[in-house]
Phi, psi and omega in degrees: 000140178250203248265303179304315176302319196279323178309303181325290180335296194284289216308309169322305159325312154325300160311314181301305169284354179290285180328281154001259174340271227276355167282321211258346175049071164270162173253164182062022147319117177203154206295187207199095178275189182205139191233090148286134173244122158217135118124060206021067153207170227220127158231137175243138187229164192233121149214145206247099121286155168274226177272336221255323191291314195295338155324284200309318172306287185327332172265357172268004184266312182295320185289340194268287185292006207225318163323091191311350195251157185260342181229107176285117184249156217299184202274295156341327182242000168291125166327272192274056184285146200249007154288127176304153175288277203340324166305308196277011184283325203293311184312311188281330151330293195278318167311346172272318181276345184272332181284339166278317121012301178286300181289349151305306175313328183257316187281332185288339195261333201253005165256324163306211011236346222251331191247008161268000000 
């Protein structure tokens, strides 16, 4: 994958869990900055986790830098998934409740937009 698909990724990944944490009201969220390198280059990201989210996040960054396709395809639908299962249940936890979530946010949204 190249560099702009990997940015795309986490910052999404970012999102989900930003959602997740501050839905899920965990405590002791605090900002965070994460600095990741791929393919030589420094991506810098800013995120408010609790403890428990920022592990989980952190292994899905190693797994996201470390993923072998060149055409990434979602994780879920990979041939060769390189998550433990136990992560990826964790993982999958947080993508079930932040994608409905997200996706009501876009539709709530494109219907005001139908009435301003």
């Amino acid at each position: 994958m190249d560099t702009n698909k990997f940015d795309s990724e986490v910052i999404t990944v970012n999102k989900f869990f930003n959602m997740y944490c501050s839905g899920n009201k965990h405590k002791n969220a605090i900002f965070r900055n994460v600095k990741l390198e791929y393919k030589d280059k420094i991506f810098d990201y800013e995120i408010k986790l609790c403890d428990e989210c920022f592990q989980t996040i952190s292994y899905s960054y190693n797994r996201l830098q470390e993923c072998p396709h060149e055409i990434k395809p979602k994780c879920r639908s990979c041939k060769n998934p390189c998550y433990e299962k136990s992560k990826w249940k964790d993982v999958a936890k947080v993508m079930r409740y932040s994608g409905v979530r997200l996706g009501l946010t876009k539709i709530k949204s494109k219907i005001k937009s139908i009435f301003v």
